[in-house]
Biotite code that builds the C-alpha atoms (Angstrom):
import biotite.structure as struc

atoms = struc.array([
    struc.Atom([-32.159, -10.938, -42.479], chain_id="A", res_id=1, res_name="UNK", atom_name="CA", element="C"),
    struc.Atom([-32.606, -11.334, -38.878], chain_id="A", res_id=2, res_name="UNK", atom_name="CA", element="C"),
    struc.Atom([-29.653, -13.452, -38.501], chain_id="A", res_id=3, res_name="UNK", atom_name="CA", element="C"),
    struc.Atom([-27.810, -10.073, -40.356], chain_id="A", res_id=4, res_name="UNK", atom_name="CA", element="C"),
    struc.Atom([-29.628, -7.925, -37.481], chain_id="A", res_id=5, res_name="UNK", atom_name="CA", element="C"),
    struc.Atom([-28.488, -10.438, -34.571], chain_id="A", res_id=6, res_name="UNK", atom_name="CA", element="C"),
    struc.Atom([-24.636, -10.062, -36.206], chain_id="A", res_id=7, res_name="UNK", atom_name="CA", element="C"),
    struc.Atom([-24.955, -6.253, -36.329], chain_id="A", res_id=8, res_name="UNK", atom_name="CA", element="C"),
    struc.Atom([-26.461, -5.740, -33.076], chain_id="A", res_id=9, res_name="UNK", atom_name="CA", element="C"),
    struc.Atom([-23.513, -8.055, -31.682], chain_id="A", res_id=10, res_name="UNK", atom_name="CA", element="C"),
    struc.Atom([-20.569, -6.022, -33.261], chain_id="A", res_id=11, res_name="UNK", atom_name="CA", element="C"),
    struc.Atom([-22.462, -2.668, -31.650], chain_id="A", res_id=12, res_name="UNK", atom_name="CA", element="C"),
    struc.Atom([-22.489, -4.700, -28.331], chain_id="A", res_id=13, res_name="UNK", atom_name="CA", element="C"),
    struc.Atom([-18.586, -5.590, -28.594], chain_id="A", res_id=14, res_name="UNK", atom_name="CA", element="C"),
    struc.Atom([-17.551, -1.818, -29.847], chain_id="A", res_id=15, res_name="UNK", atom_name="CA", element="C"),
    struc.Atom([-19.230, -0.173, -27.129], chain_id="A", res_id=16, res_name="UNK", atom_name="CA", element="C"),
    struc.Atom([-18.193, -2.543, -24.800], chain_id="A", res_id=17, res_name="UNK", atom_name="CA", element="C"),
    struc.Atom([-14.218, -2.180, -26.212], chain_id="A", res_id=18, res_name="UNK", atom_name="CA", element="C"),
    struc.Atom([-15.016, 1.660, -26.000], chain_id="A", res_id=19, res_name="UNK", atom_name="CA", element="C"),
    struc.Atom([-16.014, 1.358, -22.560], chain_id="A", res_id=20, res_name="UNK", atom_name="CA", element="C"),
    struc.Atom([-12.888, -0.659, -21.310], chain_id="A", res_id=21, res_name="UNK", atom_name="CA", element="C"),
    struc.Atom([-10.714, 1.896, -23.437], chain_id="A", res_id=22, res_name="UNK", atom_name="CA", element="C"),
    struc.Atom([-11.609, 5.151, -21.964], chain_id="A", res_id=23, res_name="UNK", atom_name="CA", element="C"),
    struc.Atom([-12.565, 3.994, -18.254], chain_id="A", res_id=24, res_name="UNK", atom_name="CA", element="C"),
    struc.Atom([-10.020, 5.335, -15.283], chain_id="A", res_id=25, res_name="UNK", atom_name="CA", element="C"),
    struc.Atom([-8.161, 2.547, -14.262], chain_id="A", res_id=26, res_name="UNK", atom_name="CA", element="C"),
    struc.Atom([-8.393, 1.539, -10.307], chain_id="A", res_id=27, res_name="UNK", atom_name="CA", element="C"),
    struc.Atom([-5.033, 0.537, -8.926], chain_id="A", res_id=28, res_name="UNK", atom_name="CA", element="C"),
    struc.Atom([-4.710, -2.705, -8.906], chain_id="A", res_id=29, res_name="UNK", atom_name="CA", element="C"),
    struc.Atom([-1.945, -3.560, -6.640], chain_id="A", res_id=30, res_name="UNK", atom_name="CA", element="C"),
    struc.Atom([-0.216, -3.080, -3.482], chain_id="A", res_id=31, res_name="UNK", atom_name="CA", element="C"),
    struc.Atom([2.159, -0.162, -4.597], chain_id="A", res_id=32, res_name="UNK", atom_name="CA", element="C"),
    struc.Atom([0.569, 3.617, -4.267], chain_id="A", res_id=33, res_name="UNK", atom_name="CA", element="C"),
    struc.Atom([-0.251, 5.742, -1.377], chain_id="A", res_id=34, res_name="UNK", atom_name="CA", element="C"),
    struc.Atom([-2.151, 4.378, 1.954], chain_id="A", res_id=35, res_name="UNK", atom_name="CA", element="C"),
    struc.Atom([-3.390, 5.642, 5.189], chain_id="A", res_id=36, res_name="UNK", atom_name="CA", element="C"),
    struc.Atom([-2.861, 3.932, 8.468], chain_id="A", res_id=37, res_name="UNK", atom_name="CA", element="C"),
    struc.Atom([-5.630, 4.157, 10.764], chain_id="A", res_id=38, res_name="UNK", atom_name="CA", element="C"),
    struc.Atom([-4.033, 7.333, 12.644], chain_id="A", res_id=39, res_name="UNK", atom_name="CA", element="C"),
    struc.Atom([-3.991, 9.087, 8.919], chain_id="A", res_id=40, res_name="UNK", atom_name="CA", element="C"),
    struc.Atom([-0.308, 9.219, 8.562], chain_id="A", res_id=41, res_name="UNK", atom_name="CA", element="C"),
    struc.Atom([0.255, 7.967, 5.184], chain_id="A", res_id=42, res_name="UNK", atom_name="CA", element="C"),
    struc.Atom([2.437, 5.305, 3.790], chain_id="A", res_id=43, res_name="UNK", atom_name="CA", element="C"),
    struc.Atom([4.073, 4.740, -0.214], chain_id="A", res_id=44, res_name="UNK", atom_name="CA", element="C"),
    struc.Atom([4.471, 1.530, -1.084], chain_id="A", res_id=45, res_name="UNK", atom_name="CA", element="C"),
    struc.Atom([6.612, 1.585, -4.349], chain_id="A", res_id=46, res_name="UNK", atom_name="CA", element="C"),
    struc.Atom([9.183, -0.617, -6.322], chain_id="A", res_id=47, res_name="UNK", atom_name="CA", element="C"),
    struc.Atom([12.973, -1.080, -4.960], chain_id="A", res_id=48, res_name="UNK", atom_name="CA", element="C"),
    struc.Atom([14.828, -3.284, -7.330], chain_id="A", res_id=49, res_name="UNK", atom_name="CA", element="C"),
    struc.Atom([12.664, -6.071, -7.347], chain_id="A", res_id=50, res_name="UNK", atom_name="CA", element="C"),
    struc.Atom([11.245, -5.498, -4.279], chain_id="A", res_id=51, res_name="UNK", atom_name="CA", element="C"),
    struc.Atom([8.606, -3.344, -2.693], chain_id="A", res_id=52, res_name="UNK", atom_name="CA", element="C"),
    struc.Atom([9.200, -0.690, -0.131], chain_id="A", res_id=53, res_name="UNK", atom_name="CA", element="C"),
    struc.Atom([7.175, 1.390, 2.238], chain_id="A", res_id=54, res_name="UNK", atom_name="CA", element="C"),
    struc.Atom([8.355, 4.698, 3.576], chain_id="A", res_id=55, res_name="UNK", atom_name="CA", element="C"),
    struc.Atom([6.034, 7.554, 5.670], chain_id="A", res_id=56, res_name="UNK", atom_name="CA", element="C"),
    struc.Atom([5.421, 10.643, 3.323], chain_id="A", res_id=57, res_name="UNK", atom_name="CA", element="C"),
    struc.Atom([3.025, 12.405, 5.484], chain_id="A", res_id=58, res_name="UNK", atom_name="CA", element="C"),
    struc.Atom([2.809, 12.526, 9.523], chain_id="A", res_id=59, res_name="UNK", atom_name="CA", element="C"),
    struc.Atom([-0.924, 13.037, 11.021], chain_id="A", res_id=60, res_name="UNK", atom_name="CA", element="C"),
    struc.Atom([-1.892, 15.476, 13.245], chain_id="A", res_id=61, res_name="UNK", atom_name="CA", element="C"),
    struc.Atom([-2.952, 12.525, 15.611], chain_id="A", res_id=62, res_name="UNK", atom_name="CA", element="C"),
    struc.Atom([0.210, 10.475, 15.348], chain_id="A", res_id=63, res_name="UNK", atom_name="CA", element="C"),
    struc.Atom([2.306, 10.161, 18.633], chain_id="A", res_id=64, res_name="UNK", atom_name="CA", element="C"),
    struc.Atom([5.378, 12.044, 17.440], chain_id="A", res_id=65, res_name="UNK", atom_name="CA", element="C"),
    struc.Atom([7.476, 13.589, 14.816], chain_id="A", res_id=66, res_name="UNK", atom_name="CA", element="C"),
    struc.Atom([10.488, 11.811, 15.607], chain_id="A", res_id=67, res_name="UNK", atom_name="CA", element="C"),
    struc.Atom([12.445, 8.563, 16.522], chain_id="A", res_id=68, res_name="UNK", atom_name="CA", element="C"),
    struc.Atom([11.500, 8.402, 19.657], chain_id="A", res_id=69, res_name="UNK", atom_name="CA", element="C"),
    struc.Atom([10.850, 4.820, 20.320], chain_id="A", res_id=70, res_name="UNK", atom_name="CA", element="C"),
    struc.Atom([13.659, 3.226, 18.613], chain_id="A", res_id=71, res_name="UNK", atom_name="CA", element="C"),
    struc.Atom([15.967, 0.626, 20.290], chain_id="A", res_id=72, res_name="UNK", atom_name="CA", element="C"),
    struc.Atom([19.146, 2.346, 18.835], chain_id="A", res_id=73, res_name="UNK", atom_name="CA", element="C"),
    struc.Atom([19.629, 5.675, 21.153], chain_id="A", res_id=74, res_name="UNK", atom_name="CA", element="C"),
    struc.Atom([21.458, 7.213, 18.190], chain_id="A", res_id=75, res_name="UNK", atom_name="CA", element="C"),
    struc.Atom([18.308, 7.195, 15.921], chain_id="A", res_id=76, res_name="UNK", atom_name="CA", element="C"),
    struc.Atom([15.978, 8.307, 18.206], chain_id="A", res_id=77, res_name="UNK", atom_name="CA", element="C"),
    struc.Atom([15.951, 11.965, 17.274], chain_id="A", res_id=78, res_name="UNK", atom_name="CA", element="C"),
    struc.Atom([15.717, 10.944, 13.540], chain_id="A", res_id=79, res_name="UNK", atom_name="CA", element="C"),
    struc.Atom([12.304, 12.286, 11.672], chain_id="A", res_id=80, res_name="UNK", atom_name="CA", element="C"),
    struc.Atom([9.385, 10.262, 10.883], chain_id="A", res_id=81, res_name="UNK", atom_name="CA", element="C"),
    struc.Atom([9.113, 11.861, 7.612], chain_id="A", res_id=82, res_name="UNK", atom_name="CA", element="C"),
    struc.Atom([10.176, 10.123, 4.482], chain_id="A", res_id=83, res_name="UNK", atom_name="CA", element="C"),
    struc.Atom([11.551, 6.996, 6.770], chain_id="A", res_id=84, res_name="UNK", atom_name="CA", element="C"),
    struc.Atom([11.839, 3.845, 5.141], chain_id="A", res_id=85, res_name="UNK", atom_name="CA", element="C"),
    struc.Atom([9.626, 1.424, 7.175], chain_id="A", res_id=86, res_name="UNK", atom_name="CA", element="C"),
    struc.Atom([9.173, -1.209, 4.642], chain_id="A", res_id=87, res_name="UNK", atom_name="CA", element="C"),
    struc.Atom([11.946, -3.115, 2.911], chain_id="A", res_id=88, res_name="UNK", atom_name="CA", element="C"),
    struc.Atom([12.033, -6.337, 1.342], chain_id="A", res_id=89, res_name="UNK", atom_name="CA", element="C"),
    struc.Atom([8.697, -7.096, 0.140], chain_id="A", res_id=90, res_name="UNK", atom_name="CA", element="C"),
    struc.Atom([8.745, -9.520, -2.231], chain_id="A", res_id=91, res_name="UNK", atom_name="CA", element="C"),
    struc.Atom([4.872, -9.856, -4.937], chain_id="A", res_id=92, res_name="UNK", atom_name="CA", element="C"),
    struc.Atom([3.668, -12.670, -4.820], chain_id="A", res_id=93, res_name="UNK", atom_name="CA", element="C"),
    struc.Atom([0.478, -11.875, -7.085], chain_id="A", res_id=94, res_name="UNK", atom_name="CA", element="C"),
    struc.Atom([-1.218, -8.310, -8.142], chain_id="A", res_id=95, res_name="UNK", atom_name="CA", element="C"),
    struc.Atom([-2.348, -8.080, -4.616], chain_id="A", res_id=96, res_name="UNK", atom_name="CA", element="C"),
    struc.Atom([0.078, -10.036, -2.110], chain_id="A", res_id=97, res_name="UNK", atom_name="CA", element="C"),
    struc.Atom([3.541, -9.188, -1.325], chain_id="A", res_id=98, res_name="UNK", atom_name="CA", element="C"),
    struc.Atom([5.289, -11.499, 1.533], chain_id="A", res_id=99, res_name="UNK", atom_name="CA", element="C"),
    struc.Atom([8.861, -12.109, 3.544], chain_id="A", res_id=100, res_name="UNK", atom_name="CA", element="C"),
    struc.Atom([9.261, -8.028, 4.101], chain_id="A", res_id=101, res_name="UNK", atom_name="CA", element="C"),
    struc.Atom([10.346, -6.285, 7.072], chain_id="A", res_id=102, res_name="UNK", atom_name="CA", element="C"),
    struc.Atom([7.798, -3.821, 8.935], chain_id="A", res_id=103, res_name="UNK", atom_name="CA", element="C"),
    struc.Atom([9.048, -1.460, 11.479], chain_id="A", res_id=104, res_name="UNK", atom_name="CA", element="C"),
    struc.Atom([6.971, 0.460, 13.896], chain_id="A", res_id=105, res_name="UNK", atom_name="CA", element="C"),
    struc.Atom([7.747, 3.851, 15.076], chain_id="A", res_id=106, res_name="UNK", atom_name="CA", element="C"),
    struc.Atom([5.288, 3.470, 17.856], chain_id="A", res_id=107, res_name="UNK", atom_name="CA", element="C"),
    struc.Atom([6.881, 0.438, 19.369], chain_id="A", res_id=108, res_name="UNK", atom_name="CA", element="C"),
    struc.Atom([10.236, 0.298, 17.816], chain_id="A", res_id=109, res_name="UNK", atom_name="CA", element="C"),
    struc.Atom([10.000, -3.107, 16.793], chain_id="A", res_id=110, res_name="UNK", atom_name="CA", element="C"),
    struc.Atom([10.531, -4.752, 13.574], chain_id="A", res_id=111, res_name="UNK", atom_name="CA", element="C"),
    struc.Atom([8.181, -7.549, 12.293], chain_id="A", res_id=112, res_name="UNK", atom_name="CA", element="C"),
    struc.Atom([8.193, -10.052, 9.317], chain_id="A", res_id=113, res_name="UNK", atom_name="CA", element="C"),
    struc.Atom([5.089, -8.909, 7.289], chain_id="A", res_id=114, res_name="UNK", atom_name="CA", element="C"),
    struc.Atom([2.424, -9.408, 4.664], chain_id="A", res_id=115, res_name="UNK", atom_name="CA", element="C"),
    struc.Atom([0.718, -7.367, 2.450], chain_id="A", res_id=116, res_name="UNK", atom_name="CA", element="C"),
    struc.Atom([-2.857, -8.260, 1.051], chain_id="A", res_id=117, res_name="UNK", atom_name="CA", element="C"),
    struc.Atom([-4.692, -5.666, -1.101], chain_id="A", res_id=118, res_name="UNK", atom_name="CA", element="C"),
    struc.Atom([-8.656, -5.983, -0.480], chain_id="A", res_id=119, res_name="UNK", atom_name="CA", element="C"),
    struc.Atom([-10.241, -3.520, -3.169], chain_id="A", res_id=120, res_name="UNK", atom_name="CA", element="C"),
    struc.Atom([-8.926, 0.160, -1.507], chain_id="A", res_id=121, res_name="UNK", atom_name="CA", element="C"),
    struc.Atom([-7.925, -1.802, 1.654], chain_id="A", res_id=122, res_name="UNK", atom_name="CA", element="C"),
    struc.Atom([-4.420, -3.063, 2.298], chain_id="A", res_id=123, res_name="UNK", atom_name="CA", element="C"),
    struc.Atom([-4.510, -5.643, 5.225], chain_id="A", res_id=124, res_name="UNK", atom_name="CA", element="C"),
    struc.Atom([-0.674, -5.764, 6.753], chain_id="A", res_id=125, res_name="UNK", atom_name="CA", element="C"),
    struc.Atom([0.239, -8.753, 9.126], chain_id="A", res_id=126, res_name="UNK", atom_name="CA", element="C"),
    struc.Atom([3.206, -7.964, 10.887], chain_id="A", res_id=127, res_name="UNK", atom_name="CA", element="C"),
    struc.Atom([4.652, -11.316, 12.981], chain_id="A", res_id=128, res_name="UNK", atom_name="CA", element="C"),
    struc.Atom([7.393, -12.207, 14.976], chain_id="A", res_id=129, res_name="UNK", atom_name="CA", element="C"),
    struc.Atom([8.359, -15.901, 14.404], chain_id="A", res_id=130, res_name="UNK", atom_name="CA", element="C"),
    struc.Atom([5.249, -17.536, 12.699], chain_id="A", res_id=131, res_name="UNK", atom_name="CA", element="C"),
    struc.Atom([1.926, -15.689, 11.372], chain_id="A", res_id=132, res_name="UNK", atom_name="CA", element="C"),
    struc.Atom([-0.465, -16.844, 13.655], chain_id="A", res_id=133, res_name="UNK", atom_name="CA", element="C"),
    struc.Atom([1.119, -14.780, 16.833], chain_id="A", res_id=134, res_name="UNK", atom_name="CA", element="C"),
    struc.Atom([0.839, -11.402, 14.394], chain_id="A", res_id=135, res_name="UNK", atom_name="CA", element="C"),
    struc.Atom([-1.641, -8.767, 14.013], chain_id="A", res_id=136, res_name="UNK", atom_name="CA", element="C"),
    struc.Atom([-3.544, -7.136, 10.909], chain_id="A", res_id=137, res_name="UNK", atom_name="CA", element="C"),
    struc.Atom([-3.928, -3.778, 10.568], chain_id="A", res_id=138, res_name="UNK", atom_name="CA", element="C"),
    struc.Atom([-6.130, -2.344, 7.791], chain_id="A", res_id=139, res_name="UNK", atom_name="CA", element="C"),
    struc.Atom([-4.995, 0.759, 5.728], chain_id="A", res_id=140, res_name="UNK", atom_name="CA", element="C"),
    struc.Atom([-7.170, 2.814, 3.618], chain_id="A", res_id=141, res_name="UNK", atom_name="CA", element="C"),
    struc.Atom([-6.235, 3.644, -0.185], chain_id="A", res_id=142, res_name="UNK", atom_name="CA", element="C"),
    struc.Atom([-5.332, 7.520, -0.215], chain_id="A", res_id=143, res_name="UNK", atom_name="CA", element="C"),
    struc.Atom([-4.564, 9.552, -2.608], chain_id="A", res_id=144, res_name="UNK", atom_name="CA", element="C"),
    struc.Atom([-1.880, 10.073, -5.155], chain_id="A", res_id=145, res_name="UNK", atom_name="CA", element="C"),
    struc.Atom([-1.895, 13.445, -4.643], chain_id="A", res_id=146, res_name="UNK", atom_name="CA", element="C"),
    struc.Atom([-0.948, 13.906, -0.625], chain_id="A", res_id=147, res_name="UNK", atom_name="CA", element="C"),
    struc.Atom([0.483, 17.019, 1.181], chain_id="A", res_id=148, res_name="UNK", atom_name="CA", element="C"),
    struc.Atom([3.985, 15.436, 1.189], chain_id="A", res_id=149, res_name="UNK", atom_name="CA", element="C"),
    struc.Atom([6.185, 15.587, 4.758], chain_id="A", res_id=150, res_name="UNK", atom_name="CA", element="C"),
    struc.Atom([9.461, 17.919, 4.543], chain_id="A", res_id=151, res_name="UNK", atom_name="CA", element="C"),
    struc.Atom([12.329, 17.445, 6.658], chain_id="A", res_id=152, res_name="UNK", atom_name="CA", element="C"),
])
């Protein structure tokens, strides 16, 4: 009888455990999906053929400018920030790693080789020129799916 019990109780255990897994909201689990730089702007990361991609889709209040300004082309620098490609070539390397892409920066108008780690909601970038070790990290935050998106 009690071995009857210890059976039961076990199949309760596993069906509200499978019931749990089943109905719980899933966390993102990957690089892709909307994140905010440290100024608040914020950045999609998304699927491009095979790659992964990052483009601005919303301008803070606090960033430096609304346009182009610092690019090393003097045709583009009166292009908008808003919905600019600034990622390309990303390639996964894992749920949360993507490597070998190209990072540009509006601020500087440079272009870096980067790295993306995902950290639970952060997103550590290393942008590098040459090697990794003479790079920086900056951390983004996880935002929203549901951002006020830019319009040109």
């Amino acid at each position: 009888m009690i071995s009857v019990l210890i059976t039961m109780s076990r199949v309760w255990i596993f069906a509200i455990l499978a019931f749990s897994l089943a109905t719980a909201q899933p966390q993102s689990s990957s690089v892709t999906g909307n994140w905010a730089n440290p100024s608040g702007s914020v950045i999609q990361i998304y699927r491009c053929g095979t790659a992964l991609c990052a483009k601005l889709i919303a301008i803070s209040a606090h960033a430096p400018g609304h346009i182009d300004a610092n690019n090393p082309n003097p045709a583009l620098r009166n292009r908008p920030l808003c919905d600019m490609t600034i990622g390309t070539g990303f390639e996964p390397s894992g749920p949360d790693r993507a490597k070998g892409g190209k990072l540009y920066d509006p601020e500087s108008g440079k272009t870096y080789t980067g790295t993306m780690t995902r950290e639970g909601n952060k997103l550590k970038l290393r942008g590098y020129i040459g090697i990794p070790l003479f790079g920086r990290t900056e951390t983004w935050t996880r935002a929203p799916d549901s951002v006020p998106i830019c319009h040109l």
